[in-house]
C-alpha positions as CSV (number, residue, x, y, z in Angstrom):
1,X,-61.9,-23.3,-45.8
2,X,-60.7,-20.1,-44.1
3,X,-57.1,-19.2,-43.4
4,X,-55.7,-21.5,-40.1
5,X,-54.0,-20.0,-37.3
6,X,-50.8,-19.3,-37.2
7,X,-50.1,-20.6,-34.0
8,X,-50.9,-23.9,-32.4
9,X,-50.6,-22.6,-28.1
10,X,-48.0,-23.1,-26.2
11,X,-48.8,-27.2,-25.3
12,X,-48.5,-28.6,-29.0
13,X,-44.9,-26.4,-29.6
14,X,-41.6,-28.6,-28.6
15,X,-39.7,-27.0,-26.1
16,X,-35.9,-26.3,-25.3
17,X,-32.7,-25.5,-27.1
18,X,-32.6,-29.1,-28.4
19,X,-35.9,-29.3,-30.2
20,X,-35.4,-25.4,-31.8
21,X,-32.2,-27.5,-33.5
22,X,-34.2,-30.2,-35.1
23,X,-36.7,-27.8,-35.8
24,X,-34.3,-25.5,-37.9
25,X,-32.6,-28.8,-39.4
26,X,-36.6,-30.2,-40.2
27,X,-37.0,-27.0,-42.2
28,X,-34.4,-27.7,-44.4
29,X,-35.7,-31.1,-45.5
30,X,-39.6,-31.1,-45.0
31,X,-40.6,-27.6,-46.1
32,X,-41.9,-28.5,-49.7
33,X,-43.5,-31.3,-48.6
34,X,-45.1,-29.1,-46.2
35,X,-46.0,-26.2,-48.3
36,X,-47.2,-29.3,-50.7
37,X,-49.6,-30.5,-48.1
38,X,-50.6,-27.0,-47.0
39,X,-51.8,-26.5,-50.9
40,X,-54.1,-29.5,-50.5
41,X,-55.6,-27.6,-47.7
42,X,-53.5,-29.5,-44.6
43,X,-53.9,-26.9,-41.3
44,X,-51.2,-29.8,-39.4
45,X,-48.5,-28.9,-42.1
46,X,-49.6,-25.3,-42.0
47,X,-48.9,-24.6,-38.6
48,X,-45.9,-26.9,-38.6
49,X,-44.8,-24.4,-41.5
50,X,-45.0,-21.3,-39.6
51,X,-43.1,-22.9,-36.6
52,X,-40.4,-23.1,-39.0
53,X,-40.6,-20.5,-40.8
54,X,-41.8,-17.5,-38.1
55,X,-38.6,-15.9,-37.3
56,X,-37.4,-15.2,-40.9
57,X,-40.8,-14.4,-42.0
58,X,-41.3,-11.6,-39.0
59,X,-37.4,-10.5,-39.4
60,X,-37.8,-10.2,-42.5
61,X,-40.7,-7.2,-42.5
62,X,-39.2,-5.9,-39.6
63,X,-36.0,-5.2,-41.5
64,X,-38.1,-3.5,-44.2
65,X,-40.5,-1.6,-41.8
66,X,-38.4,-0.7,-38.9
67,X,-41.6,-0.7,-37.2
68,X,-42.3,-4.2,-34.8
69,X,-46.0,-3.5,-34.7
70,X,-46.6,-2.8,-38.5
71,X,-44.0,-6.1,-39.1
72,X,-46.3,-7.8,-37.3
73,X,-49.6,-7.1,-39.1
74,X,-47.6,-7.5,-42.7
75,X,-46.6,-11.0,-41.4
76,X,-50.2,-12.0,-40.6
77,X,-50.9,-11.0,-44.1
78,X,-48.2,-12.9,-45.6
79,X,-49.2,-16.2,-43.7
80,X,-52.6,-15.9,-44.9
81,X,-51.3,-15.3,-48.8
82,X,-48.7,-18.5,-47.8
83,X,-52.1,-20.4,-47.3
84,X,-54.1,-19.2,-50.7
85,X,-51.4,-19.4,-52.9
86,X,-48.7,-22.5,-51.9
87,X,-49.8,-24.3,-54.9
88,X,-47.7,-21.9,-56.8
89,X,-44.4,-22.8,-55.1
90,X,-41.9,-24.5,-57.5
91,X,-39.0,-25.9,-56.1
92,X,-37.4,-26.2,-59.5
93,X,-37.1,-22.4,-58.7
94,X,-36.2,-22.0,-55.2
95,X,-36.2,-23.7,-51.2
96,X,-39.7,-23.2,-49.6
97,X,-37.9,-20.8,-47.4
98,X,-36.5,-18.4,-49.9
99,X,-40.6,-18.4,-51.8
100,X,-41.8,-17.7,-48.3
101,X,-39.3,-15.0,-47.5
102,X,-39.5,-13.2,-50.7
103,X,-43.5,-13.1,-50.1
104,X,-42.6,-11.4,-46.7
105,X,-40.3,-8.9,-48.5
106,X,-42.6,-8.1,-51.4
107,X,-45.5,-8.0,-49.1
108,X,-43.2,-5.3,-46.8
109,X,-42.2,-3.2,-49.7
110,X,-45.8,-2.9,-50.5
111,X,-46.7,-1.6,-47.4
112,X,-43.8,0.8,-47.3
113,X,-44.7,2.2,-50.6
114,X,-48.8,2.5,-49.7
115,X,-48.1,4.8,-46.2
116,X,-45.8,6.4,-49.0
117,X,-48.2,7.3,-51.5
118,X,-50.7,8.1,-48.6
119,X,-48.6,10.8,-47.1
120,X,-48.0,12.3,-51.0
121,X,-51.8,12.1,-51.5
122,X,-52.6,14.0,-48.0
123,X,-49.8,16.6,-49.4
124,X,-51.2,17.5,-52.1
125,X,-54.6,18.0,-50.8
126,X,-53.3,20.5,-48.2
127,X,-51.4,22.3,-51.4
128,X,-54.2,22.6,-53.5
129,X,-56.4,23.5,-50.4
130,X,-53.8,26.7,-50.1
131,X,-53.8,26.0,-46.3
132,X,-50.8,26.7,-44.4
133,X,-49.3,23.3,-43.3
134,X,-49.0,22.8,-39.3
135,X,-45.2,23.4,-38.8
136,X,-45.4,26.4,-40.0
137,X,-47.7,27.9,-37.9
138,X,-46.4,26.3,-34.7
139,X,-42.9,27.6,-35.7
140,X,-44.2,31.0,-35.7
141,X,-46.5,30.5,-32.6
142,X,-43.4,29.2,-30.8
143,X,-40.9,31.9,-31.7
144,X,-43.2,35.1,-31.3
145,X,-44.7,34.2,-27.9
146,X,-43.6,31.6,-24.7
147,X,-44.5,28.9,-24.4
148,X,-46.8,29.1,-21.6
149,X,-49.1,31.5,-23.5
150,X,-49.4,29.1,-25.8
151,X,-50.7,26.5,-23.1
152,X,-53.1,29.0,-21.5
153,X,-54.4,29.6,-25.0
154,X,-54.7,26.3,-25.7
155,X,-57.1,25.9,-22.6
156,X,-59.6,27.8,-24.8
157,X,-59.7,25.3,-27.3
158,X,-62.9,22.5,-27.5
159,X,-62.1,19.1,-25.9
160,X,-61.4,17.5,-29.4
161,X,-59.3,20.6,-30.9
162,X,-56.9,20.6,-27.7
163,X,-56.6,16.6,-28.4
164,X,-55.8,16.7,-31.8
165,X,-53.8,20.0,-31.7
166,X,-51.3,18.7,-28.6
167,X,-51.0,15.3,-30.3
168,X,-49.7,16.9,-33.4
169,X,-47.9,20.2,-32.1
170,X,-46.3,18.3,-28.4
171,X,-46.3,14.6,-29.8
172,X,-44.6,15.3,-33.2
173,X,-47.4,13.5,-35.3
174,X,-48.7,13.4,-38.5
175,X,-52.3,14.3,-39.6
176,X,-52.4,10.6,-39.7
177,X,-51.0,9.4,-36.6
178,X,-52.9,11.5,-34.7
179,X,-56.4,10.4,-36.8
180,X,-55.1,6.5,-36.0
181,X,-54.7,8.1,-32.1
182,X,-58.5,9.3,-32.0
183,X,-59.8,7.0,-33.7
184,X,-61.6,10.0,-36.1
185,X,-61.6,10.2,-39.8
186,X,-58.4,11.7,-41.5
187,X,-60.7,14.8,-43.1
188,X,-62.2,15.4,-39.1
189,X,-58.8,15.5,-37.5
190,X,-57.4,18.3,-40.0
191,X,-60.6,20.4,-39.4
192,X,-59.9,19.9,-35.8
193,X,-56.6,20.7,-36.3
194,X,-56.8,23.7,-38.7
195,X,-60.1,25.1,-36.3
196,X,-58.0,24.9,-33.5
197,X,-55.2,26.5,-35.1
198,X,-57.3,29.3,-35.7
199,X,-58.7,29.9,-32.3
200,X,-54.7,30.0,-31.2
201,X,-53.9,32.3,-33.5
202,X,-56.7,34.9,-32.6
203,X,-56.0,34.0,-28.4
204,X,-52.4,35.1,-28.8
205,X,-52.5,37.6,-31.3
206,X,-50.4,36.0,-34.4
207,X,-51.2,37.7,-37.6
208,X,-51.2,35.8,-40.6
């Protein structure tokens, strides 16, 4: 059996300041039963769970992420886990709310320290590379010339180098971001990037 949703629509959730108060006063009473029945494989108890427990699960990565979108994918994950592995809660060792919760934080951290480790892995393939990183060259672009040569020499650039280059040099983003932004591979968007860099430099006469 796959992973429920984790929302039942808007006509099976109670309504009103009066039923979010014996909602919050149900979840300190019925959440191990619940997480009981969801570990015999009960999608009822599941998504009466996650009406419960949605706010401090989702406050919980946004706290740790800062970021509401990626809070919200990390909470997706960590109702799906909730589902696989709620045979393992103990309540000789904790509330159902704090084994949820700390799944939301571990689950958060993980995430934190993978984008981490990503970043120090793209780092050290532009060091060994021996390529110059971006910054640098823009800071050296912007200083020796104004900024609208720069814009005219960007016109000279392919369709897909003037995309990536103005995401990353005007928008502030990472190798990265701007890959997520195109939708191309990582290694394609730092080609673009660097070949485009390139074709600036020889436009507006910067010597390396």
């Amino acid at each position: 059996m796959g992973a429920p949703r984790t929302s039942r629509g808007r006509g099976a959730r109670p309504c009103g300041t009066l039923a979010r108060v014996v909602q919050a006063s149900e979840s300190m009473s019925d959440a191990p039963e619940l997480l009981a029945a969801v570990a015999a494989g009960d999608q009822d108890a599941f998504a009466r769970l996650y009406d419960q427990l949605e706010r401090p699960v989702f406050g919980t990565c946004v706290g740790v992420l800062r970021d509401p979108d990626h809070a919200a994918e990390v909470a997706q994950e960590v109702w799906v886990e909730v589902w696989r592995t709620a045979e393992r809660f103990d309540a000789a060792r904790g509330s159902a709310r704090t084994w949820v919760v700390t799944l939301a934080h571990r689950r958060a951290v993980d995430r934190v320290r993978s984008v981490q480790a990503q970043r120090d892995r793209d780092q050290r393939v532009l060091d060994e590379s021996g390529e110059r990183p971006f910054d640098v060259v823009a800071d050296e672009v912007e200083t020796m010339l104004e900024q609208v040569r720069v814009r005219e020499c960007l016109q000279t650039l392919t369709e897909t180098q003037h995309r990536a280059v103005t995401l990353a040099y005007y928008g502030g983003k990472t190798y990265r971001e701007v890959a997520e932004a195109l939708g191309a591979a990582l290694p394609t968007v730092k080609s673009r990037i660097r070949d485009g860099l390139l074709r600036l430099k020889d436009c507006l006469g910067v010597v390396a």
